[in-house]
Each structure stands twice: as C-alpha cells, then as structure tokens.
Backbone as JSON Lines, residues from 0, in Angstrom:
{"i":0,"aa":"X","n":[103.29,109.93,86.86],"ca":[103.59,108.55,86.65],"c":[104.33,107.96,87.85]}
{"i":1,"aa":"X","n":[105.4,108.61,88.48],"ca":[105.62,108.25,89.29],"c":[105.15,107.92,90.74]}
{"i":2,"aa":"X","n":[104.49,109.05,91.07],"ca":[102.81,108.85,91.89],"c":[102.59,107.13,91.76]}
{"i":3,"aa":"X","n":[102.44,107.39,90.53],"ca":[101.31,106.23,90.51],"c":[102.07,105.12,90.58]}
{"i":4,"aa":"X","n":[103.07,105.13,89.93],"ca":[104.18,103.63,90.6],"c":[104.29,103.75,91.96]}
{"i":5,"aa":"X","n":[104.69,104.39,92.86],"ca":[104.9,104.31,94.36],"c":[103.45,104.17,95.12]}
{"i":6,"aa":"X","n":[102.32,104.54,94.96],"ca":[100.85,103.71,95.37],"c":[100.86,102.29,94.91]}
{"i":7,"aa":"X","n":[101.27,101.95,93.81],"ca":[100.86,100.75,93.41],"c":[102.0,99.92,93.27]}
{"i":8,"aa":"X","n":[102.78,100.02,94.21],"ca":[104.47,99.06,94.38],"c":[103.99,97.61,93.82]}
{"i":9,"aa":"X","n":[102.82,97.06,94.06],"ca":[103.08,95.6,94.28],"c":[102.83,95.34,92.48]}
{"i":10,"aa":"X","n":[101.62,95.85,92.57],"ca":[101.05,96.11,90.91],"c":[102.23,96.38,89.89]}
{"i":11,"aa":"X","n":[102.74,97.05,90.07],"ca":[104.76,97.34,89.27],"c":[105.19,96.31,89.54]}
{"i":12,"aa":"X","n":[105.39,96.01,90.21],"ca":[106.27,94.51,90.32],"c":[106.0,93.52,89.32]}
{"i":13,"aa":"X","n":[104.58,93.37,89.54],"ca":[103.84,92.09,89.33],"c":[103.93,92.55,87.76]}
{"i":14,"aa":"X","n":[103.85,93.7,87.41],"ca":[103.73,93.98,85.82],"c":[104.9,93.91,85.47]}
{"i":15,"aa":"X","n":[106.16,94.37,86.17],"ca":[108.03,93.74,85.56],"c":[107.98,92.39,85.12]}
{"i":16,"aa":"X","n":[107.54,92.13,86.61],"ca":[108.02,90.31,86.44],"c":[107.08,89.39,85.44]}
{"i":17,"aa":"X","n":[106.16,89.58,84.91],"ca":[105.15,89.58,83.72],"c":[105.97,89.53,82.47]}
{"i":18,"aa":"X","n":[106.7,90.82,82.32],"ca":[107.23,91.36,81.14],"c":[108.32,90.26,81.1]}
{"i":19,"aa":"X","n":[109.2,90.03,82.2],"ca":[110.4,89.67,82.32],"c":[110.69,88.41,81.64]}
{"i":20,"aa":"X","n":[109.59,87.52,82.3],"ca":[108.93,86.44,82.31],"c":[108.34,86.28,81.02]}
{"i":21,"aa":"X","n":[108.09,87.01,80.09],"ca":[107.28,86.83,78.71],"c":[108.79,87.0,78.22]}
{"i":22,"aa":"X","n":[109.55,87.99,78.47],"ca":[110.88,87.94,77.5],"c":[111.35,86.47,77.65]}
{"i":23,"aa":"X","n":[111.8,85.67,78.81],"ca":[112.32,85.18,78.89],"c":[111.61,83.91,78.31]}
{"i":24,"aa":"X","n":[110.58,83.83,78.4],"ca":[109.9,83.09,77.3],"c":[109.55,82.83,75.86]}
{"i":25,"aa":"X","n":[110.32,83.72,75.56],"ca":[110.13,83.99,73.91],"c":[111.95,83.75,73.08]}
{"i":26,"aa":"X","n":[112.29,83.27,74.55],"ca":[113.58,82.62,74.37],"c":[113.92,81.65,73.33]}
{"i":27,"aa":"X","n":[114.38,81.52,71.99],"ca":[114.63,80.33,71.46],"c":[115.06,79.46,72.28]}
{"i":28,"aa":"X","n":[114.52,78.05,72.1],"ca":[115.23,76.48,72.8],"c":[116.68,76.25,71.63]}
{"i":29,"aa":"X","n":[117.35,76.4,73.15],"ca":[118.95,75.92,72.72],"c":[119.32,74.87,71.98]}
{"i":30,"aa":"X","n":[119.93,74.73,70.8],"ca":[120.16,73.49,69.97],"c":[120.62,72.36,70.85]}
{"i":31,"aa":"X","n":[120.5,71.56,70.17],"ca":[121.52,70.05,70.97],"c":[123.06,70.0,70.56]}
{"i":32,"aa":"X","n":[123.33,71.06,69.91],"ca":[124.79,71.02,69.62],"c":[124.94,72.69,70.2]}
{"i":33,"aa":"X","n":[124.36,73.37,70.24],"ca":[124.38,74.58,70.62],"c":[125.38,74.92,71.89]}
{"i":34,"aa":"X","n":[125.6,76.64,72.0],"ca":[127.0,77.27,72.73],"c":[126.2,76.6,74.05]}
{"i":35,"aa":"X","n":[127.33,76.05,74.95],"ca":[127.03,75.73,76.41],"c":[126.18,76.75,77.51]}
{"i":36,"aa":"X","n":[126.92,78.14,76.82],"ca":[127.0,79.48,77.81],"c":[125.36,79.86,77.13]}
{"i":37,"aa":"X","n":[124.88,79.82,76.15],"ca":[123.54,79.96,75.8],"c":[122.77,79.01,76.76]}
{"i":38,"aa":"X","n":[123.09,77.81,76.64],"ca":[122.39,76.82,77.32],"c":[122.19,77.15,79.05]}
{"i":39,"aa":"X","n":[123.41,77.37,79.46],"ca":[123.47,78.17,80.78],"c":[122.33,79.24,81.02]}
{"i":40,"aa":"X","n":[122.54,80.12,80.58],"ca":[122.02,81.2,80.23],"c":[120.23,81.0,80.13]}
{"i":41,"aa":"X","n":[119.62,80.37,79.62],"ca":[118.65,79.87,79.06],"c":[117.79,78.97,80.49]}
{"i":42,"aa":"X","n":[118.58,78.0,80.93],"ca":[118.01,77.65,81.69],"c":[118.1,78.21,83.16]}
{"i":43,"aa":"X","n":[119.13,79.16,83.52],"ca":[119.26,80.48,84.83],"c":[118.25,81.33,84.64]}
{"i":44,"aa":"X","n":[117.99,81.79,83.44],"ca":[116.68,83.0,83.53],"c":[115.25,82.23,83.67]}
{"i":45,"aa":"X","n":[115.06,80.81,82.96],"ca":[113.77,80.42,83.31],"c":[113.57,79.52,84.7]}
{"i":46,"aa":"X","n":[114.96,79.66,85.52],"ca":[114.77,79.39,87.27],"c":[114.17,80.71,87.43]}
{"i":47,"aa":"X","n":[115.02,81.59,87.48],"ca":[114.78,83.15,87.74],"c":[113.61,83.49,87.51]}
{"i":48,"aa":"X","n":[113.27,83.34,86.56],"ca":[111.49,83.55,86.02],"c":[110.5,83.25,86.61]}
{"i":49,"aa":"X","n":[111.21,81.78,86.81],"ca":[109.93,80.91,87.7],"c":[109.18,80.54,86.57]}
{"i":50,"aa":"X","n":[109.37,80.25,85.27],"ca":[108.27,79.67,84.5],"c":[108.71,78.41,84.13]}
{"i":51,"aa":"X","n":[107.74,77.84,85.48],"ca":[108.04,75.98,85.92],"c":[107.47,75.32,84.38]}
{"i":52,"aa":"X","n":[106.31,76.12,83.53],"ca":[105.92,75.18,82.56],"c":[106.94,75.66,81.72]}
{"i":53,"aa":"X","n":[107.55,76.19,81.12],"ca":[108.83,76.06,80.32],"c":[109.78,75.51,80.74]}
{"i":54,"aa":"X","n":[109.95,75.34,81.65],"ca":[111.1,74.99,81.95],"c":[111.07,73.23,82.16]}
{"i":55,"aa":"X","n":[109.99,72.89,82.21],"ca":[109.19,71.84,82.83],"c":[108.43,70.65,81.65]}
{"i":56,"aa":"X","n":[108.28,71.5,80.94],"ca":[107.01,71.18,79.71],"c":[105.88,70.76,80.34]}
{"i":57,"aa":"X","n":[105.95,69.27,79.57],"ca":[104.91,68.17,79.77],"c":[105.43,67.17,81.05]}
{"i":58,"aa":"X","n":[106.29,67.34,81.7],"ca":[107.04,66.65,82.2],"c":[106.09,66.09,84.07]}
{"i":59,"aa":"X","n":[105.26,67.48,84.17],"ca":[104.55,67.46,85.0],"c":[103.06,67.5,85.19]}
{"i":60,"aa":"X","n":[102.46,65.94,84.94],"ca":[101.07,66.11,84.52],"c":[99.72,67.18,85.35]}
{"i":61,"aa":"X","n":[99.34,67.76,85.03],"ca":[98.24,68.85,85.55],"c":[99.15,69.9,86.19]}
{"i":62,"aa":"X","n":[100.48,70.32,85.6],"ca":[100.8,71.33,86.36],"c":[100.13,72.65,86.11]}
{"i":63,"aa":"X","n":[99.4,72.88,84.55],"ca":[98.11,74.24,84.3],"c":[96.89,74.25,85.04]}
{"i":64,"aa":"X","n":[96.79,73.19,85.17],"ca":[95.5,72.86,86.34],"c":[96.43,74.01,87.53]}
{"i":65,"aa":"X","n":[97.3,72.99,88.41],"ca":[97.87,73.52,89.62],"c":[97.93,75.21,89.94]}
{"i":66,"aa":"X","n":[98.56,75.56,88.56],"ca":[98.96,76.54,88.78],"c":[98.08,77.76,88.33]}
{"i":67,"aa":"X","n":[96.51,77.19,87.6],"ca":[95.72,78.08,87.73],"c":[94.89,78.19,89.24]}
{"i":68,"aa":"X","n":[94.53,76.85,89.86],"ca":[94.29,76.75,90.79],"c":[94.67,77.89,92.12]}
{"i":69,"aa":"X","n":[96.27,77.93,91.68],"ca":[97.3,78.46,92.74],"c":[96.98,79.93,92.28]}
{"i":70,"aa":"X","n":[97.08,80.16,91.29],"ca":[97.02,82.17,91.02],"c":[95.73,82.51,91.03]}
{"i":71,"aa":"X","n":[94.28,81.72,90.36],"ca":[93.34,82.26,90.69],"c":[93.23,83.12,92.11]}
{"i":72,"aa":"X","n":[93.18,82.25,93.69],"ca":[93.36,83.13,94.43],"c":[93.99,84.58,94.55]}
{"i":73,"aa":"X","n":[95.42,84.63,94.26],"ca":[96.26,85.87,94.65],"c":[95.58,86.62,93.68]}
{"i":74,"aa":"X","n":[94.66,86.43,92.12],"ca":[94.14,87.46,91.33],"c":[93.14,87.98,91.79]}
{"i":75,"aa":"X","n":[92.27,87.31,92.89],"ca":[91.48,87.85,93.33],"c":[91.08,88.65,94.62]}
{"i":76,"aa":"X","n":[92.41,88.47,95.14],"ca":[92.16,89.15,96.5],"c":[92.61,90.72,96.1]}
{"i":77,"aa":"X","n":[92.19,91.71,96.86],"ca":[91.89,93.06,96.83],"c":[93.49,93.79,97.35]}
{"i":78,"aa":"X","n":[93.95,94.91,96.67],"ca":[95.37,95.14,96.95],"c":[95.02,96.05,98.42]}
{"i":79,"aa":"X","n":[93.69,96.69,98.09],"ca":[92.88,97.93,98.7],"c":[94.0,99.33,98.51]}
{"i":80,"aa":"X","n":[94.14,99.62,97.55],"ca":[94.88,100.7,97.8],"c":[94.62,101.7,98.28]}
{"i":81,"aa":"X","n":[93.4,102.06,97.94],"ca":[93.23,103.4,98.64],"c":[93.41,103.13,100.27]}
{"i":82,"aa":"X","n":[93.08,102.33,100.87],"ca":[93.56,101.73,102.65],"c":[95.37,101.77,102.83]}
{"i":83,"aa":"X","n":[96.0,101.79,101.87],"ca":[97.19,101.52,101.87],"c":[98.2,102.51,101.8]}
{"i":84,"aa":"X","n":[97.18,103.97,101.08],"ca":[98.29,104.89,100.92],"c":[97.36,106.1,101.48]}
{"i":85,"aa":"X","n":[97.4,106.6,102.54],"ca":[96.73,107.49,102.85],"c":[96.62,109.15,102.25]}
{"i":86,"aa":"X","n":[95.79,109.94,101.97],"ca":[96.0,111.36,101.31],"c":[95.76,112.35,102.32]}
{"i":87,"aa":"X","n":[96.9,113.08,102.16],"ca":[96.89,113.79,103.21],"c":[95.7,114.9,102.91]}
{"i":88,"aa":"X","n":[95.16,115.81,103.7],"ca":[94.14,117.03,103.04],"c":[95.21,117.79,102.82]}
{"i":89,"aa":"X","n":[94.57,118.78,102.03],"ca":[95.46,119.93,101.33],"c":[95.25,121.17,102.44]}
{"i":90,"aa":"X","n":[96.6,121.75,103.28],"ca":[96.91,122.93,104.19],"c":[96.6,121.9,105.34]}
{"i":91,"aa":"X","n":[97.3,120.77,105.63],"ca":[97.91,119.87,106.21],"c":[99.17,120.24,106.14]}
{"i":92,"aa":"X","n":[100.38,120.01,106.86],"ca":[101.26,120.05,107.59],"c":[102.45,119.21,106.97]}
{"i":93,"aa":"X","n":[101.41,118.36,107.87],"ca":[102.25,116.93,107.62],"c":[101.46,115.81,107.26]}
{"i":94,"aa":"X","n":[101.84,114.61,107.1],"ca":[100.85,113.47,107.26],"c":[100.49,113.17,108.99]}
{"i":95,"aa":"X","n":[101.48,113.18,109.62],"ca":[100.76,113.04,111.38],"c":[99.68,114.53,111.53]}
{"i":96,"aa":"X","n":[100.14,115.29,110.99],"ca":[99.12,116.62,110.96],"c":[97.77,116.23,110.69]}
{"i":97,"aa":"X","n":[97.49,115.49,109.66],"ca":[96.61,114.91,108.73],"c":[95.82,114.14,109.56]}
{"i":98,"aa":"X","n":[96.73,112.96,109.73],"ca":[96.04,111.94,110.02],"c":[95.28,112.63,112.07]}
{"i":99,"aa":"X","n":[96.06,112.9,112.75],"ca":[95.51,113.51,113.52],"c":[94.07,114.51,113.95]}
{"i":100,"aa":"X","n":[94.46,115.26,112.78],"ca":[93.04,116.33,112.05],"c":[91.86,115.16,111.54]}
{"i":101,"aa":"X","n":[92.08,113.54,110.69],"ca":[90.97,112.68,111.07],"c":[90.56,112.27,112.0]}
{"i":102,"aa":"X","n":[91.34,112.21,113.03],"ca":[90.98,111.45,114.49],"c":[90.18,112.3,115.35]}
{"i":103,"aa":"X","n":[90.37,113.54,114.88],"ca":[89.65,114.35,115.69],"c":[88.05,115.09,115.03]}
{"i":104,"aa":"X","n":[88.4,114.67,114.05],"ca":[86.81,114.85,113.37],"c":[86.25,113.35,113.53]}
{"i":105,"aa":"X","n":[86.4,112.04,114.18],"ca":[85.79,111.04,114.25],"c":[85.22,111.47,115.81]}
{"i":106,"aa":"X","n":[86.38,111.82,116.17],"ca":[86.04,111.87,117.28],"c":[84.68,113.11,117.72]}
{"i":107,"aa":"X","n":[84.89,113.79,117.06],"ca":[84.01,115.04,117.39],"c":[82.03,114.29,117.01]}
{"i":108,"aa":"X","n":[82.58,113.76,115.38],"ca":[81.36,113.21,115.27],"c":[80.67,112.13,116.26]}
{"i":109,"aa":"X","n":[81.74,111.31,116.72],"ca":[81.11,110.04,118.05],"c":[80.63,111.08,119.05]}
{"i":110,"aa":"X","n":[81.09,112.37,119.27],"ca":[80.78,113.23,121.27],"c":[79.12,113.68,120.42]}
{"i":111,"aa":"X","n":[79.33,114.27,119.13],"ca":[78.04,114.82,118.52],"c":[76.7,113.79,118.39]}
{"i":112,"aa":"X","n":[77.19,112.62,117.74],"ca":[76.25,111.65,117.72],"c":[75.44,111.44,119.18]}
{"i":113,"aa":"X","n":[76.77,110.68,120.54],"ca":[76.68,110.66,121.71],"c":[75.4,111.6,122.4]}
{"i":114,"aa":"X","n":[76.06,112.52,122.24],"ca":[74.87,113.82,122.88],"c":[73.76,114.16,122.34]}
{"i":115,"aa":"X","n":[73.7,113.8,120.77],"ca":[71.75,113.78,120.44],"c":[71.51,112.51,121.06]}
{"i":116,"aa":"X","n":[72.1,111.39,120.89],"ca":[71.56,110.08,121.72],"c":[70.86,110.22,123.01]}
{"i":117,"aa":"X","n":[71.85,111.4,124.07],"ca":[71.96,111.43,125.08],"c":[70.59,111.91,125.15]}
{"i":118,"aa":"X","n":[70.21,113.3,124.34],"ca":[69.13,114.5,124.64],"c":[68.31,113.58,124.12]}
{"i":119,"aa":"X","n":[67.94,112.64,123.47],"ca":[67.02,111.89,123.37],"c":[66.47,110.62,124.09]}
{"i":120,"aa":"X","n":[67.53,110.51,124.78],"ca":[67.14,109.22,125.57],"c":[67.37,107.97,125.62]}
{"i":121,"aa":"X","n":[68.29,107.91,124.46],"ca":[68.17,106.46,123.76],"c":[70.08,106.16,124.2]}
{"i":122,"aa":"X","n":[70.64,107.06,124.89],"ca":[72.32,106.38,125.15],"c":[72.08,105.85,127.26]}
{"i":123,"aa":"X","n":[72.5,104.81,126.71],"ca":[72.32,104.16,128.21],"c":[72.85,105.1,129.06]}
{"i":124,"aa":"X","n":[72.55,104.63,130.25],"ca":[73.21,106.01,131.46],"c":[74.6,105.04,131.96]}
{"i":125,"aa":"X","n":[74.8,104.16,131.34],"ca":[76.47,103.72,132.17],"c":[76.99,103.99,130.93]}
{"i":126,"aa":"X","n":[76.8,104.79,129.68],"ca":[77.77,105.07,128.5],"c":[78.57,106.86,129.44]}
{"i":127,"aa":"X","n":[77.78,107.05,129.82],"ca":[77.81,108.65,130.25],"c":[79.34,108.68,131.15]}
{"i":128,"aa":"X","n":[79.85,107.5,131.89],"ca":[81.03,108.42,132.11],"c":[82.21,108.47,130.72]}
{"i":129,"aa":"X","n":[81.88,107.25,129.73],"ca":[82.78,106.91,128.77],"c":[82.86,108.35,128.07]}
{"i":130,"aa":"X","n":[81.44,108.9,127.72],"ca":[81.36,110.21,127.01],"c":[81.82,111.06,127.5]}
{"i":131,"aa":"X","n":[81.9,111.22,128.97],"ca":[82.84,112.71,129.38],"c":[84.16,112.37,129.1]}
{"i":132,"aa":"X","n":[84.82,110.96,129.11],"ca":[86.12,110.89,129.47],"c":[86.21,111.02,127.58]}
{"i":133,"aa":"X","n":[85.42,110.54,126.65],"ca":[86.01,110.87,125.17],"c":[85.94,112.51,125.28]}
{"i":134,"aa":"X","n":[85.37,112.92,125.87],"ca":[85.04,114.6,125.82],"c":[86.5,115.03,125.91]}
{"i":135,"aa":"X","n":[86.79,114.66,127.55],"ca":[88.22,115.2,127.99],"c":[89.13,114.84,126.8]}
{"i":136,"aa":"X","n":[89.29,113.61,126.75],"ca":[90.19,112.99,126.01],"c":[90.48,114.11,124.08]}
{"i":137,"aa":"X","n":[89.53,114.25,123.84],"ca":[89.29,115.22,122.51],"c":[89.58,116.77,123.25]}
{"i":138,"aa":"X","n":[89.26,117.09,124.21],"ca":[90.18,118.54,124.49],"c":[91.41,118.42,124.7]}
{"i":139,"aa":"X","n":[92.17,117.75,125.39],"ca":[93.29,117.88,125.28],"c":[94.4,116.99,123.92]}
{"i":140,"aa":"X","n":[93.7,116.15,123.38],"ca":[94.2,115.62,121.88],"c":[94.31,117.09,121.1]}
{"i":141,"aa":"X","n":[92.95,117.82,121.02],"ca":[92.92,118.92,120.59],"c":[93.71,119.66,120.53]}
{"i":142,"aa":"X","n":[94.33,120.4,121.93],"ca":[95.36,121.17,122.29],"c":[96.61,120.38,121.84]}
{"i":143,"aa":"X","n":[96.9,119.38,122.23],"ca":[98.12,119.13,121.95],"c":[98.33,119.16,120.08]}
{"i":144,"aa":"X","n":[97.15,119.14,119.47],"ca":[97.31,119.15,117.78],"c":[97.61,120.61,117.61]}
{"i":145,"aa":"X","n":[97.15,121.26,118.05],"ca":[97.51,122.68,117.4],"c":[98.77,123.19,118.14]}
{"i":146,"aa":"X","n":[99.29,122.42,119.43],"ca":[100.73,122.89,119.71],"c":[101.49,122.6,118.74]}
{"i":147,"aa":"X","n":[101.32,121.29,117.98],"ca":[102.18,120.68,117.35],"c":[102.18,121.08,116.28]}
{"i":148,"aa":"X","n":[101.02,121.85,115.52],"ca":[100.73,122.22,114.18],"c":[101.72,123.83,114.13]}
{"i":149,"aa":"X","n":[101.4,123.98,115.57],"ca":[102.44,125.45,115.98],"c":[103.63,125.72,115.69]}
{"i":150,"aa":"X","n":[104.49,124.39,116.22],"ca":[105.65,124.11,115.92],"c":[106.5,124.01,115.22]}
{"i":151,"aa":"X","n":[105.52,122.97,113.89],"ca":[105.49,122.78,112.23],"c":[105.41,124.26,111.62]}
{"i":152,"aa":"X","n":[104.81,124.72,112.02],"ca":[104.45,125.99,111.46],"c":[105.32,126.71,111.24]}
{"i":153,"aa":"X","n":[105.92,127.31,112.75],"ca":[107.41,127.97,113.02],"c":[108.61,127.44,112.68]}
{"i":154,"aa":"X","n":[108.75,126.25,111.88],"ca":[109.89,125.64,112.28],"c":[110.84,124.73,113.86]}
{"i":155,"aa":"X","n":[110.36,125.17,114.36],"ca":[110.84,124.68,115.61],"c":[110.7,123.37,116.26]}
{"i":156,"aa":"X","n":[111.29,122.64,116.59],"ca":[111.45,121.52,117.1],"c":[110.14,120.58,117.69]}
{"i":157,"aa":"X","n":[109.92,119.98,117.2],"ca":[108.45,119.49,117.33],"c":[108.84,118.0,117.57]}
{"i":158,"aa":"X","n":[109.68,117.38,118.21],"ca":[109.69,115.96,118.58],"c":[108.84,115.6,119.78]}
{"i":159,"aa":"X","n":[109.14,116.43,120.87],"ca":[108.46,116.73,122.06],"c":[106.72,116.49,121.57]}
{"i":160,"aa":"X","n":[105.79,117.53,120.82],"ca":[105.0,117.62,120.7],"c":[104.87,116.0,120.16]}
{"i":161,"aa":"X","n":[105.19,116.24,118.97],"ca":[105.3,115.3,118.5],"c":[104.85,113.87,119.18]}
{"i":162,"aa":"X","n":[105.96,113.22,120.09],"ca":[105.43,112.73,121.23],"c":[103.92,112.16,121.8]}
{"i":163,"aa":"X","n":[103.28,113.19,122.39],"ca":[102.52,114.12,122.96],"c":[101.39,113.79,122.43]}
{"i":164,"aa":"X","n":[101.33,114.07,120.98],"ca":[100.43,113.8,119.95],"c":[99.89,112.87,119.7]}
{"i":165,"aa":"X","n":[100.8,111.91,119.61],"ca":[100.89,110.3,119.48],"c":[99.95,109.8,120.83]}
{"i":166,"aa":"X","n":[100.64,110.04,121.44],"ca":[100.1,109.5,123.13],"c":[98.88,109.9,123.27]}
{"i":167,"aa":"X","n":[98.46,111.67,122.75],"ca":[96.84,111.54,122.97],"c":[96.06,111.06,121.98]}
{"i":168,"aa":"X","n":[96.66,111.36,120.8],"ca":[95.84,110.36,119.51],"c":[95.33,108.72,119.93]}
{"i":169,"aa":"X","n":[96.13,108.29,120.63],"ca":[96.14,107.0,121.4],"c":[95.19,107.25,121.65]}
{"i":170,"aa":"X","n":[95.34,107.71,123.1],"ca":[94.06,108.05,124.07],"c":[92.66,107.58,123.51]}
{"i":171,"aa":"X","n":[92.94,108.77,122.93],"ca":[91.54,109.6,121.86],"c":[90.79,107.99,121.88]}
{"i":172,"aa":"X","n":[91.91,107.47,120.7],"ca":[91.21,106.36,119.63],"c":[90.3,105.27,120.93]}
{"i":173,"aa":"X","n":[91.67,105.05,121.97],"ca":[90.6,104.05,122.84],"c":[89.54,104.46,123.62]}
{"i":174,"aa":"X","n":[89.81,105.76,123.71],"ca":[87.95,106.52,124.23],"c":[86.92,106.05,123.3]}
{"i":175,"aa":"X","n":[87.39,106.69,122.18],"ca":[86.23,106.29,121.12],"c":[85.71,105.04,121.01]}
{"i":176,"aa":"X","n":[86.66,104.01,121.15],"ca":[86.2,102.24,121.02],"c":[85.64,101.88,122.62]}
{"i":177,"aa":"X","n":[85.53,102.85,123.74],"ca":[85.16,102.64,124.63],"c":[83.8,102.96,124.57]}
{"i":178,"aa":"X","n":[83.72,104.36,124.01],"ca":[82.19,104.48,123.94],"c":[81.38,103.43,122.85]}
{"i":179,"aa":"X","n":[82.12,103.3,122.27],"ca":[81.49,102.36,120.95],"c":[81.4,100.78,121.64]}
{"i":180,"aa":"X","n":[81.93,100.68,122.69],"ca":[81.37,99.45,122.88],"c":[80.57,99.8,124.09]}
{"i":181,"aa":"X","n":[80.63,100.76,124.82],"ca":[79.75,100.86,126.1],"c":[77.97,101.08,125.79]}
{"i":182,"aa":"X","n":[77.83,101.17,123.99],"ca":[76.49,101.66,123.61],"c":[75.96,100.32,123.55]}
C-alpha cells in the first residue's frame, strides 16, 4: 500500500483533498443566532477547501458551467506514471546501476541495427563516422559501468566512478541522437 501511495503522490492528494472537501461539505449551515466560533470555523474550512460553490451558492451565475469547464481539462490529461517512477531490474545495484544498464542496451541495439543497415547498404556513408564514435562511446560507457557496479559491489567509495558514469552515460546518449539524426 505504501508502494502504491508514493508512485501515485499526486492521485493521494487529489483523493485527501476530495475526502476533505466532501467532509467539509456535509457541514451543517450555521444558524443566524448560532456560536460565532462555529461560524468562524465553518467558513475557514470552506476557504481551505476551496469549495467556491458552497461557499458561494447561487451568488455566482454559471459558476458549474466554469468550473466544469476548468476541471474537465486537469481530468483528462495523463499522470503517465509508469514515465514517472522508474523500475529498477531485479540484481541491479542501484537505480543509476539500472538506469545505466538501459542506456547501454539502447545503445547496443542502435550499433546492432546500424551495422545490418550498414551490411546492407541502406545506412548512408556520412552516418559511418557517427557509428564508430557511438561504438567508442558504448566501450568505454561500458567499462566505466562495471567499474562502478565494482565498487557498489565491494562497498567502496564509488563517487569518483560515479562521476564518470554520468559523464559517459551523457556521451553515450548524444552519440545515439547523433546517429539518429545522421540516418
């Protein structure tokens, strides 16, 4: 359960403030002779709430119009969660472990794709220095992942690598968008 609240932060929210917002709506209306501090009280939680039509009534013509108008959008746009919370693979490390170990299977697949292109004929001949330099660029990303996975491994101080990692993961990624646009 908790999992699933921390993927879906915004979704929790939005389901509190729902609840909050229905309590505070199911509020009896304060008498006209009624305690002051009720009355207080009453009209602080439905600022807080934000529920402009209670608080509001009729007072504001087409404000259900407005305000379906206004939430239709935000109901429909996409939270994308799965884009939002990444899963690490399992005998991963870390998450930079992870996410690294993807960059380098994209990458492997673009040099693989690249080179049947190549043996076939069909990758232009000015893509060809981009492909050696993603080549290089994926051997030494390479090396520097398993120094770093080394490190993790042993315990030992892995900021350095760490580093290192980052900088060729970089690399890597703009090789890859190099060849991808040089095709």
């Amino acid at each position: 359960m908790f999992e699933f609240v921390t993927q879906h932060q915004f979704w929790t929210a939005v389901v509190i403030y729902w609840i909050f917002s229905a309590g505070v709506s199911s509020m009896p209306d304060p008498g006209s002779t009624g305690n002051s501090g009720y009355l207080w009280l009453f009209r602080f939680l439905h600022t807080v709430a934000g529920n402009v039509t209670t608080a509001f009534g009729s007072k504001i013509p087409g404000l259900k119009t407005v305000v379906v108008v206004l939430v239709i959008p935000i109901l429909l746009v996409p939270t994308a969660c799965a884009a939002a919370h990444y899963t690490v693979h399992p005998g991963a490390l870390s998450t930079t472990d992870s996410a690294a170990y993807d960059t380098l299977l994209i990458a492997q697949a673009a040099i693989d794709q690249a080179r049947m292109d190549y043996d076939a004929g069909t990758l232009p001949s000015r893509t060809r220095p981009a492909l050696d330099a993603l080549i290089r660029s994926y051997n030494i990303t390479r090396a520097a992942w398993l120094t770093y996975r080394g490190a993790l491994a042993t315990n030992a101080p892995s900021d350095t690598y760490f580093s290192q990692l980052t900088k060729n993961v970089s690399d890597l990624s703009n090789a890859i968008r190099a060849l991808k646009e040089g095709k």
